[in-house]
N, C-alpha and C positions, 0 to 999 in steps of 0.2 A: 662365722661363715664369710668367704672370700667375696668382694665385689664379682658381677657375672662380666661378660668379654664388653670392652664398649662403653660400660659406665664406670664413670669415677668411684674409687673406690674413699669417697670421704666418710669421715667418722658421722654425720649423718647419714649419709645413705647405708653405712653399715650398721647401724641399730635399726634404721626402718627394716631393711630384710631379716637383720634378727630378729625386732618383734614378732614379722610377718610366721616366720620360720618356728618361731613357737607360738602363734597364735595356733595356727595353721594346726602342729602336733597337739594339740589340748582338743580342737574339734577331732581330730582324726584317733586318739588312744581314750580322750576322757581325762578325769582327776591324774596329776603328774606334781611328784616333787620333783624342785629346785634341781638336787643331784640328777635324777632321770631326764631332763631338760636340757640341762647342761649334755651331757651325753650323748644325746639325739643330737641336740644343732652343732655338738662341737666346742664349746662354749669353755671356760673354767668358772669355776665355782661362784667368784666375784662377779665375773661378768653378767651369768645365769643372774643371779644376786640383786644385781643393779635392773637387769631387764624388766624381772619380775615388779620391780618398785613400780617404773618405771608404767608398768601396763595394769598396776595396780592404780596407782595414784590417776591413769585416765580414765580409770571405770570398765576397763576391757577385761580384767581377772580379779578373780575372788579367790580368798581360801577357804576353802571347803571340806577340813577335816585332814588328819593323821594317817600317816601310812600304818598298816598294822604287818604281823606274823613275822618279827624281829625281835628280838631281847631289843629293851631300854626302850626312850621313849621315840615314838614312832616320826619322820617325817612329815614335815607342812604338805598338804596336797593345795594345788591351786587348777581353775580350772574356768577357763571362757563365763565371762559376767552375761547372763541368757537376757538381760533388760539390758544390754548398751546397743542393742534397737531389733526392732520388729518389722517384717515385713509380710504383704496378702498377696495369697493367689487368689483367682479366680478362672474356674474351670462353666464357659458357656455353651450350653446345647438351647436347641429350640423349644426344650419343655422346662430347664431348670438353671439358676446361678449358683452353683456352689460357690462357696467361701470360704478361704480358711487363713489365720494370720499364724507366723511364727516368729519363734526369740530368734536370736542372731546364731544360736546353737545347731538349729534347725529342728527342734522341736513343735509339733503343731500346736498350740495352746486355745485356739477357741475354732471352731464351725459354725456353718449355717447355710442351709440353703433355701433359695427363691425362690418358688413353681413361677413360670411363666407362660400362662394360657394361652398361649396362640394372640391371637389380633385383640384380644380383652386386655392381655396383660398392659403393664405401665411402660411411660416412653423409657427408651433405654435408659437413658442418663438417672432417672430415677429409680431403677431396676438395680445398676451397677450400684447408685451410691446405696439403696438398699441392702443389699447383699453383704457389702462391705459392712454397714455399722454394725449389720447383726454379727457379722464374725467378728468386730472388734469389740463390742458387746458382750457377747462370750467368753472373750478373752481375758474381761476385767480391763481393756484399755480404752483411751480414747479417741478417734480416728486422727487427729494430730501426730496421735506416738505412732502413726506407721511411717518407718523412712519410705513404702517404694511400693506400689502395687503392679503388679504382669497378671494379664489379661489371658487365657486361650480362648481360641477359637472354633470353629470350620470354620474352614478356607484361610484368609490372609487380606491383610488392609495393605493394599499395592503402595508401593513409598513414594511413587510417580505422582498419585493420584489423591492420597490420602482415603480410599474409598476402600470397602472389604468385597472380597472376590469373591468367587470361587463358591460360595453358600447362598443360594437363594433360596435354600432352607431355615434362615433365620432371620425371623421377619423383625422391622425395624432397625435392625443395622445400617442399612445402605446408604444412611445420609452423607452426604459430600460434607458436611458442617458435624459429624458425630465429632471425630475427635479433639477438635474444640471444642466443642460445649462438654467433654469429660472432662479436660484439661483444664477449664473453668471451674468446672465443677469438687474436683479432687483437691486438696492440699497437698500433694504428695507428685513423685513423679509418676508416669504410667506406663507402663507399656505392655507391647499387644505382639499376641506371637502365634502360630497355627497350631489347634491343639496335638498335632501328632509329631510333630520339631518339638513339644514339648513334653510327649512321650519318652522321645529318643535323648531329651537329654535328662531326662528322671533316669533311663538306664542307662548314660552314660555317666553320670556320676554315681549313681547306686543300687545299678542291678547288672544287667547281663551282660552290659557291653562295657563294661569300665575296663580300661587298661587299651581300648581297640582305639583306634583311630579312625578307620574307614568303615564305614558298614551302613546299612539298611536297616532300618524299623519298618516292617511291612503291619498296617494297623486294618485290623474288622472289627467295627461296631457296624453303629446306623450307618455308615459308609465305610467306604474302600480308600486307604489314603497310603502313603509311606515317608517316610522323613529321609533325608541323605545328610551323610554325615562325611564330610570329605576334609584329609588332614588333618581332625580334629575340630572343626566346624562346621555347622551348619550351612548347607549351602538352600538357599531360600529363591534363589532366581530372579530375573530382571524386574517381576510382576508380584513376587512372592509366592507364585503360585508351584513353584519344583516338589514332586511329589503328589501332587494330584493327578493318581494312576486312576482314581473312579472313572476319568475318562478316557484311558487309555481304548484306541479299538484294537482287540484281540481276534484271534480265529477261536470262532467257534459262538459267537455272538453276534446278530447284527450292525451294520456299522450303523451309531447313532448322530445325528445329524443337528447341529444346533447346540450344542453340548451344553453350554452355559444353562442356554432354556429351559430345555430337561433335567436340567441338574442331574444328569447321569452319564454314563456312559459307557461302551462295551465290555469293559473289565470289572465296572461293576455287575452290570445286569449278568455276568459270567460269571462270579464266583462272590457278590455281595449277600448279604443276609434276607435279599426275598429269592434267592437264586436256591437256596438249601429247603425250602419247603418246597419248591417244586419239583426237584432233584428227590426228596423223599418218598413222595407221592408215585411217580414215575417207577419207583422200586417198592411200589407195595407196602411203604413204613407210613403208621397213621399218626405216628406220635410225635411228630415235628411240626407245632403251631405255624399259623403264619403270621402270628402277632410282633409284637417289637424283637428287637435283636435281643434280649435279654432271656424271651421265651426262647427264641431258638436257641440261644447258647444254651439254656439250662435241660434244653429237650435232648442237646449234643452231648453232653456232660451224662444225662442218665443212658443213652443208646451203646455210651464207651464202653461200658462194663459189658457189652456183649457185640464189639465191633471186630471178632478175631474171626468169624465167617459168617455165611449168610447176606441175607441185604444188610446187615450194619455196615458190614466188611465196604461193600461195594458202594453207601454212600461215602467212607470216608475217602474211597480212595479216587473216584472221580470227583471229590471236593478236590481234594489235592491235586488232581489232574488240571482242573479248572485255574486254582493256584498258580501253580507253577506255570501255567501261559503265562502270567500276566509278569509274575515274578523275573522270568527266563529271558524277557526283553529289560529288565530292569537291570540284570546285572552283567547280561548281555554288554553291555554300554559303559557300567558304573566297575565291573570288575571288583567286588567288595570285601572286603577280610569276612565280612561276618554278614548276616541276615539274623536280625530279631524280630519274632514275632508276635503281635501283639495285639491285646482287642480280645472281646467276650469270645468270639466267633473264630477266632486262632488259639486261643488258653485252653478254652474248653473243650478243645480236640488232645489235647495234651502230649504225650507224646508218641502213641499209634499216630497221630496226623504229623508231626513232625517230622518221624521216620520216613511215612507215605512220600511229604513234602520234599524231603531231601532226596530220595531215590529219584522221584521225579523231575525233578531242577537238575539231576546230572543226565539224564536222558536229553532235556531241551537245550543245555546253556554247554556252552563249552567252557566258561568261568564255573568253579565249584567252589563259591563261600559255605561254611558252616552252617549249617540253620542252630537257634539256641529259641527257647520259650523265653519271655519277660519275666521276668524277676518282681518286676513294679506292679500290683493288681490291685494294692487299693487306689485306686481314683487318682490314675497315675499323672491321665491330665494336670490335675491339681498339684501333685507333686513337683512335675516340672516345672510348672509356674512359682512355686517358691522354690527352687534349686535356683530357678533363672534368676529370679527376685536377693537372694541371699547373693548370688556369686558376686553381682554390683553393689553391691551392699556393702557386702564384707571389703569390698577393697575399697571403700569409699571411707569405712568407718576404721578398718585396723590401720590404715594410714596413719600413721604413730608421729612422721618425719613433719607435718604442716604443724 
């Protein structure tokens, strides 16, 4: 492979991008003989040859069996060493810490998670490193062997301030001195990112948005949130707080006044998840709890199967009407290739809401992005936070040329 415009093209720097270049194909195909390497990056056979040594002899490739369904004897397969290091995510709500650690392959290898009771539970810092040993526990490893943990959240730790925003629904956060005393606390490096930026980028490397560049993650759980994704990055704003549409004020809701205080605001109380039992009710359906968001998605999910007329019909489509307010000022502004949607409370509408959603968004917005359902459903939070966790990683560790 040719140096890129700009940098020198020296015989180091051209083995570090060829390693990268077939690191890089080993995660992305799996098991790869020599010849099929060679091939992909361009390479001749020697060079392939020498590579492989080369990412052999630092612990970055193993061989891992013969190619088969050839006459004679079959090809070396070689394929990403899953112990040349480990990384944790951790996915935080106000009731639980999930945990989970993975090899460098991106396989998850151990879980665990924390319940955290309200104002009983433990100080954070004990909570986090809690969380963590048990997934590292599980793992068979030791909290040493993690290179790198990422944090999600609600809300965002302002980079001005070092203090978390946006969630005064998680109690014990707010210390001005938390992330020192983690950074104290951890062997490892940390970092802290908003759970739904870390949505958007679990589907931008491996669901619905991969290949997009521009686009929207519109998120419904326990709240109302959306990530922005502009030129291929995260844009996270002055405060971190970009994407906190819960307090957006819309027509057709209250303007709410104090926003922070209430931890709410018009576009939540307009189409958040206490907004769908009351909208039920209102239409005569008894079968929409008004327990956690979890009840209602699964009350959404059984109503589906008969939401083609009648009041099922009509809650879904004034959900989506409610949507699409909030939505229609979002891309209004932002212009976005794409809209993903995501969250119990957007999945579990499936895709009768998706359709509703989209007819409706071309009525309000004069921008028409695609709508598309997420891809990522199991505990996607978590996933993003090791996607985040692996990408630094990975370029920290496949760095072949130091």
């Amino acid at each position: 492979m040719a140096g890129s415009a700009g940098m020198p093209g020296t015989p180091r720097v051209l083995r570090a991008m060829n390693d990268r270049a077939a690191l890089d194909l080993l995660l992305e195909h799996g098991p790869l003989s020599r010849t099929r390497i060679g091939k992909l990056t361009g390479l001749s056979k020697p060079t392939a040859s020498q590579l492989l040594a080369r990412l052999e002899a630092a612990g970055l490739v193993l061989m891992t069996g013969t190619s088969e369904g050839r006459p004679g004897p079959g090809a070396q397969l070689y394929s990403v060493n899953p112990a040349a290091a480990h990384v944790a995510g951790l996915d935080v709500t106000p009731e639980r810490i999930l945990a989970a650690v993975a090899d460098i392959t991106g396989r998850s290898v151990g879980e665990y998670e924390l319940p955290t009771p309200g104002r009983r539970a433990q100080p954070v810092v004990r909570q986090v490193t809690g969380a963590l040993e048990g997934a590292v526990k599980a793992a068979g490893l030791a909290v040493p062997d993690v290179h790198r943990v990422v944090i999600g959240t609600p809300g965002a730790f302002d980079p001005n301030t070092g203090r978390l925003r946006y969630a005064s629904h998680l109690p014990g956060w707010h210390s001005p001195a938390l992330l020192d005393e983690l950074a104290a606390a951890l062997p490892m490096p940390v970092e802290y990112e908003n759970d739904v930026n870390l949505v958007a980028l679990a589907e931008q490397r491996l669901g619905a948005a991969r290949g997009h560049g521009d686009f929207v993650l519109l998120w419904n759980e326990g709240g109302l949130g959306a990530a922005l994704v502009l030129g291929g990055r995260l844009h996270r704003g002055w405060t971190g707080g970009a994407g906190e549409v819960g307090f957006l004020p819309v027509p057709g809701a209250p303007l709410v006044r104090q926003v922070t205080r209430a931890n709410s605001g018009g576009y939540q109380e307009l189409a958040g998840s206490q907004a769908i039992p009351r909208l039920a009710r209102d239409l005569g359906i008894k079968d929409v709890p008004t327990g956690p968001y979890s009840e209602v998605a699964a009350a959404l999910v059984a109503l589906g199967a008969d939401s083609t007329t009648g009041p099922h019909r009509r809650l879904l489509e004034t959900y989506a009407t409610r949507l699409a307010t909030g939505l229609a000022a979002l891309v209004s502004v932002l212009d976005p290739e794409l809209v993903v949607l995501s969250g119990a409370l957007l999945t579990s509408g499936g895709e009768p809401l998706r359709t509703l959603l989209q007819a409706e968004l071309e009525e309000l917005a004069a921008s028409r992005p695609r709508l598309v359902v997420g891809d990522v459903r199991e505990h996607p939070v978590l996933r993003g936070a090791l996607e985040s966790a692996l990408a630094t990683t990975r370029d920290e560790v496949f760095n072949t040329s130091r």
